[in-house]
C-alpha positions as CSV (number, residue, x, y, z in Angstrom):
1,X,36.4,-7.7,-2.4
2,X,33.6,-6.2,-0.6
3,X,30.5,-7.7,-2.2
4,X,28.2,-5.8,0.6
5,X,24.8,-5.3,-1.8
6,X,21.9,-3.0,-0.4
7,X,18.3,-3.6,-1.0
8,X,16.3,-0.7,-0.2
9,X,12.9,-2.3,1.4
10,X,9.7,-1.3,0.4
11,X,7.5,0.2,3.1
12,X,3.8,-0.4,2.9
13,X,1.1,1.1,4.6
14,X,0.0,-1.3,6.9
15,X,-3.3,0.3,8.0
16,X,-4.2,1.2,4.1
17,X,-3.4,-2.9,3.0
18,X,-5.8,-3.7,6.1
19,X,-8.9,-1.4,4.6
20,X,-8.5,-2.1,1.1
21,X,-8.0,-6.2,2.1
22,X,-11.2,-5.7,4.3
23,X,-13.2,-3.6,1.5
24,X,-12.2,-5.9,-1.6
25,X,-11.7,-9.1,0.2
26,X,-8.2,-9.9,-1.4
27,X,-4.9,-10.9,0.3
28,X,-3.2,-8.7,1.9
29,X,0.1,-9.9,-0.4
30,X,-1.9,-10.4,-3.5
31,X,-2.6,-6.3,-3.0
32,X,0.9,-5.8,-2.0
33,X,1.7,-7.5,-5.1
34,X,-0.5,-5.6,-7.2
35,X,0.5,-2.0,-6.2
36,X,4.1,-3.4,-6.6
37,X,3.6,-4.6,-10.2
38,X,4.1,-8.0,-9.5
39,X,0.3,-8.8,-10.8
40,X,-1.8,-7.6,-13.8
41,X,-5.3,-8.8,-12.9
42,X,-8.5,-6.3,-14.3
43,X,-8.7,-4.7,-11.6
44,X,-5.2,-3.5,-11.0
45,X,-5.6,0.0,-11.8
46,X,-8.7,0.5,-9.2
47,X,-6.4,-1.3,-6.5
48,X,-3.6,1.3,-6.7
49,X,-6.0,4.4,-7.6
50,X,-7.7,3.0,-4.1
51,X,-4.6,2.6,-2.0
52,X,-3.1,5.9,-2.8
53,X,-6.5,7.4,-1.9
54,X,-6.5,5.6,1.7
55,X,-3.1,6.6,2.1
56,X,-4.0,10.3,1.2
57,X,-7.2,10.0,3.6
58,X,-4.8,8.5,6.4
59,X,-2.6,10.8,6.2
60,X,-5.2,13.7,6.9
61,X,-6.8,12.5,9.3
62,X,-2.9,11.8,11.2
63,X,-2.4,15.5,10.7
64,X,-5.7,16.8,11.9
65,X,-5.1,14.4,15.0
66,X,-1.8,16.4,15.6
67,X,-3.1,19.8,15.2
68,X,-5.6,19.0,18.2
């Protein structure tokens, strides 16, 4: 019997976990944890709201990079 499992991994943004660790001074895991779902502190919502707006920001500037 072929018990061969997959986990699919989970890909972070390393650059937006180093701005948002710098800019709220948390752990880098304790975010990772927190966009993940893993922790419910207060301020869970404004951690995820601001990693999805550093990724976004990121992700323009990488394409306006490119068009140069």
């Amino acid at each position: 019997m072929d018990k061969h499992t997959t986990k699919s991994k989970i890909v972070w943004n390393t650059e937006a976990i180093n701005i948002l660790h710098k800019r709220l001074s948390l752990g880098k895991d304790y975010i990772k944890k927190i966009i993940r779902g893993d922790r419910n502190p207060v301020n869970a919502d404004m951690v995820k709201k601001e990693y999805k707006l550093v990724c976004q920001n990121l992700k323009a500037i990488e394409t306006t990079i490119n068009l140069k």
